[in-house]
N, C-alpha and C positions, 0 to 999 in steps of 0.2 A: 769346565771340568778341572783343568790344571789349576784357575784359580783358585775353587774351593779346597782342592786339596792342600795348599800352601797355607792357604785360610787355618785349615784343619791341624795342620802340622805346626803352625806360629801357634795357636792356643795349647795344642798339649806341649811345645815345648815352654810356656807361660809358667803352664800346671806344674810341669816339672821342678821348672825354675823355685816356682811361693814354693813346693814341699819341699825342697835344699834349705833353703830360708828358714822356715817354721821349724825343722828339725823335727819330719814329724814320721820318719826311719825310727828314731831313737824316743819317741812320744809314744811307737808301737808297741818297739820292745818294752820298755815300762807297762804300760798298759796292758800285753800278756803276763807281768809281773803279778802287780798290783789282781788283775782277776785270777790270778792263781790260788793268790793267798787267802780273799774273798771266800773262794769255797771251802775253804779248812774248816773242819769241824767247829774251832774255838773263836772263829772269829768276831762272833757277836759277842765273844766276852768283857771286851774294853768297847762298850757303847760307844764312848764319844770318839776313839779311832777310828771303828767302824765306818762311822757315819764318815770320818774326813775322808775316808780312803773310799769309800760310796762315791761321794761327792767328787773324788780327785780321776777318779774312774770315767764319772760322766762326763764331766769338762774335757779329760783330752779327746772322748768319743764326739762332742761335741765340734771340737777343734778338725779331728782327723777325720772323720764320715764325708764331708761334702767336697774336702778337693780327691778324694780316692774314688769316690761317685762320679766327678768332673773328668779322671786321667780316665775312670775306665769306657764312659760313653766318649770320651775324645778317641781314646785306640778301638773301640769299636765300630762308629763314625767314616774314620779313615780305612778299617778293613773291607766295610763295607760299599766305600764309596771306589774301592779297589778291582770288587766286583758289578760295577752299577756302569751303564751304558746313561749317554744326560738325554736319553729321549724313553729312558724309562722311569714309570710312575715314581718310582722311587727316589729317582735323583732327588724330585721338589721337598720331597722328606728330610731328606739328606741336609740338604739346605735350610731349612725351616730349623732343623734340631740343631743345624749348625751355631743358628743367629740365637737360639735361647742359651746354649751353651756359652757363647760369648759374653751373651748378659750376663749369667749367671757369675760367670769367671770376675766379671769388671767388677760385681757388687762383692765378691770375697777377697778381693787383689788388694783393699786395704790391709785385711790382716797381714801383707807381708811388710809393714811399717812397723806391727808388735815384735821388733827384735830384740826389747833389751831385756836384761836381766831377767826382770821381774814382772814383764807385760802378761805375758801366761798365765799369772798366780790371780787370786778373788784379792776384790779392793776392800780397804776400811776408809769411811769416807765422813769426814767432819764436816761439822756447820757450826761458826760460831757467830754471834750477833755481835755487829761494830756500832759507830757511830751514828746515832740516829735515833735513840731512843725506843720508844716504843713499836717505831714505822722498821724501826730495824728489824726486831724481831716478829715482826709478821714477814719482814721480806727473808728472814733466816726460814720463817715456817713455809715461806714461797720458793724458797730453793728447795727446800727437802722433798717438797712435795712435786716440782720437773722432777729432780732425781729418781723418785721412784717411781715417776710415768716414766723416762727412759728408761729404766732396767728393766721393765714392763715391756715396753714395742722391743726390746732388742733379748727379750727371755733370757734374762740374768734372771739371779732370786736374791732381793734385799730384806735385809733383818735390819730393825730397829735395836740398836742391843743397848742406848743411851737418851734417853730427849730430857733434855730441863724445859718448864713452860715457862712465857714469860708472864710478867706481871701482871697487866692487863692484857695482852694478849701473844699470838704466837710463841715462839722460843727463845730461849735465851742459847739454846747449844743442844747440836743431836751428833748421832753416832753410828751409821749405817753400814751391815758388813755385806757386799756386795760379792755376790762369789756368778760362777758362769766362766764362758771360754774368752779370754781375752780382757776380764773386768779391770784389771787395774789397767792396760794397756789403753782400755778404752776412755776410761774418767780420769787418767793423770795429769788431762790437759786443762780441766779445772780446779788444779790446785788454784790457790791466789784470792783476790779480793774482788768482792762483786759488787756491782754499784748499780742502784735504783734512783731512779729519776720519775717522780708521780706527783697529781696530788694525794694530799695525802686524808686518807678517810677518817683520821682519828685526829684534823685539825677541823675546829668548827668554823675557822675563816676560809677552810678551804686552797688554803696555801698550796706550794709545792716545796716537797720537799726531797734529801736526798739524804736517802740510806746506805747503809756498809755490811756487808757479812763475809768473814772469811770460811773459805772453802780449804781441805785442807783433805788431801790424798797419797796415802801408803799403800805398797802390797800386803796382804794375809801371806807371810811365809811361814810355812807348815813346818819346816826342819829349821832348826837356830842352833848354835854352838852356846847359846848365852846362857847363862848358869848365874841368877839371882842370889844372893845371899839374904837370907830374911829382915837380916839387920838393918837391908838396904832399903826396906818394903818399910812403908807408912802404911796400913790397912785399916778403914771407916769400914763401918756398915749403917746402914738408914733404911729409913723405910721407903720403898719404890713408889712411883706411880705412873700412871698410863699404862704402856704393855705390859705384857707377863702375866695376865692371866686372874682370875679372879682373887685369889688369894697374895695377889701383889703387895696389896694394899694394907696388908695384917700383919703384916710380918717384915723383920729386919733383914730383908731379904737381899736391899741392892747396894752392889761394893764399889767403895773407891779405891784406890790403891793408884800409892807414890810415889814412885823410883826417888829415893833423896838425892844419890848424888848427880843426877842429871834433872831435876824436878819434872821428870815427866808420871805428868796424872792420864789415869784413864779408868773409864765407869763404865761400872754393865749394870745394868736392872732387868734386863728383857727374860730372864730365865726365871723359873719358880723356886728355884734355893739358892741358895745365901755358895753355897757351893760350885754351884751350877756357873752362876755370877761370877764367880772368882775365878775357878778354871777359864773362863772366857773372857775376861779381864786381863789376865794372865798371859795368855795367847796374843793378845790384842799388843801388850807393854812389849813382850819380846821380839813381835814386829818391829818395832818402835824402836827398839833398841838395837836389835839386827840392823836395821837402816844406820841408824847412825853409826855402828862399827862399822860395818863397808862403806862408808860417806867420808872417809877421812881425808880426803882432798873435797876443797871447796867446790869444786867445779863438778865433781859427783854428784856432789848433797845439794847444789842449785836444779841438777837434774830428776834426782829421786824427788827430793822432799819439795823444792820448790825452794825462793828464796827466807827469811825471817821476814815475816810486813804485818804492821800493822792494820787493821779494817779503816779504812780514813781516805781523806782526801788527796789524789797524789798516785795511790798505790795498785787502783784496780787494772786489772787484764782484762776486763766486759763489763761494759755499760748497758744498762737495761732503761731504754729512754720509753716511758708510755704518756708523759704530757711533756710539753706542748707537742712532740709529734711520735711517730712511734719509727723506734729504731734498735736493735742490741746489735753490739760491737765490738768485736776479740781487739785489744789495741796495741795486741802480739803482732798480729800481723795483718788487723785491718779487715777482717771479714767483718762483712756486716748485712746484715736483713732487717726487713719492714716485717717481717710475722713476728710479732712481738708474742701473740698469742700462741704461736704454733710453737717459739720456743719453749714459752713458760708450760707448755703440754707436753714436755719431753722433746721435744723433736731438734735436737744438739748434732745430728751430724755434719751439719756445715762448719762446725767451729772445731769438733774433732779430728776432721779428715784436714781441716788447715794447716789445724795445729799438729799432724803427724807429718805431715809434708812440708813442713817449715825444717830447713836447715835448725840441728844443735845448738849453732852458735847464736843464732837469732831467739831462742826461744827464752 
């Protein structure tokens, strides 16, 4: 009897503890903000705010529902176990909801590693093809495609909003905007360079060979101080292909845009107008740009951004071995599995939960 209750008592003061951490007192008060203003008559009048503050609504409901579900079957648990004799039916219940509740606590207790800045916020998530030629760009179109089995098993929602195809096959470079509770926090551990080890299908000797793609992850931050001047803006338009829709393809619909004086490019095509595109291009640069103004100490912008690398030999964080034996390997810090398959099917939380529990200094 005494034991479970200290049982019971060490889990909600757990509970207690992750919502100090999460900041999620002050995730509420927003959240009665935010659904306030939702109801105003006007508010569908700026669509695409709408939709952010929609979106920004259910991500903290996402975040706050299950430890506030966890604290209140925890003080429930313990009032009742207040009143419960251990030779009555109930105790075993008691117990039973005890051990699920623990579970449940240990499978959310990562989120209290999402502390920094910007772990909260939806990811933008690159893929670009290295070294390797054509083997590269199917394995660039092999990353994109775990990524959005992971954001699938873990109910994020990814948008396509950029793919270049490659020549003969896969990608040359895609652009995925990841949103959900904790997206950047969850994918910022594959920033870096990825390395495949295969034969390779597209040699007729059958060789093996080894490919390069960088990976390459920011947050979507929603408020920015940063103020563009147009002068500054280089702006293409072209014609799109793959998503967006049937009439993608007809029309000058998909945007590039420059920043000159930092040469940062970023492309959208996924939307039906040339407008559309650009507003979310738009969005995407000032991310981009936000990062680098708060990045102004090197040792920041190795953490945000990741460091400058090349896709090549030398530079990767995970090796994806499938011939001669099967193995992938974070070489951060050495985790490593034989389910080669199971990763390339999404299945990345060994390398994420490593790599949030890896000391700063080390990462």
């Amino acid at each position: 009897m005494k034991e479970l209750k200290e049982k019971l008592i060490d889990i909600k003061n757990r509970i207690a503890e992750a919502i100090n951490v999460l900041g999620l007192d002050k995730k509420e008060i927003e959240l009665d903000f935010l659904e306030e203003g939702s109801l105003k008559s006007n508010f569908w009048d700026d669509t695409e705010n709408a939709q952010d503050i929609t979106k920004k609504i259910n991500n903290i409901k996402q975040i706050v529902a299950p430890w506030r579900k966890m604290e209140k079957e925890a003080t429930e648990l313990i009032e009742l176990l207040e009143n419960t004799e251990k030779e009555d039916e109930i105790f075993l219940e008691i117990e039973n909801k005890s051990k699920e509740l623990e579970k449940e606590l240990k499978e959310h207790e990562t989120e209290t590693y999402y502390s920094g800045k910007y772990d909260q916020e939806n990811a933008i998530l690159s893929i670009y093809s290295g070294a390797g030629g054509v083997d590269a760009q199917d394995w660039s179109e092999m990353l994109l495609t775990m990524y959005l089995k992971y954001t699938e098993k873990h109910n994020l929602t990814a948008t396509i909003i950029h793919s270049t195809p490659g020549a003969e096959a896969g990608i040359k470079g895609a652009t995925i905007e990841i949103s959900g509770a904790f997206a950047y926090g969850q994918l910022k551990s594959e920033r870096g360079v990825h390395r495949l080890v295969r034969i390779s299908p597209y040699d007729s000797d059958k060789a093996r060979h080894t490919s390069f793609s960088l990976v390459e992850v920011i947050p979507e931050i929603e408020k920015t101080d940063i103020s563009i001047p147009e002068s500054d803006l280089k702006i293409d338009t072209y014609r799109a292909s793959g998503h967006g829709g049937q009439s993608v393809n007809t029309t000058d619909s998909a945007v590039r845009i420059t920043h000159i004086p930092t040469g940062t490019v970023v492309t959208c095509q996924n939307e039906r107008s040339q407008i559309q595109n650009r507003a979310k291009a738009m969005k995407v640069l000032k991310s981009r740009l936000q990062i680098l103004t708060d990045s102004e100490r090197e040792k920041e912008l190795k953490i945000i951004k990741g460091e400058n690398m090349t896709a090549e030999w030398g530079s990767q964080i995970r090796s994806y071995v499938i011939h001669p034996y099967q193995m992938v390997k974070d070489h951060r810090n050495n985790t490593e599995t034989s389910d080669t398959s199971g990763v390339l099917d999404g299945n990345l939380d060994i390398f994420i939960e490593a790599y949030l529990k890896t000391p700063i200094e080390e990462k």
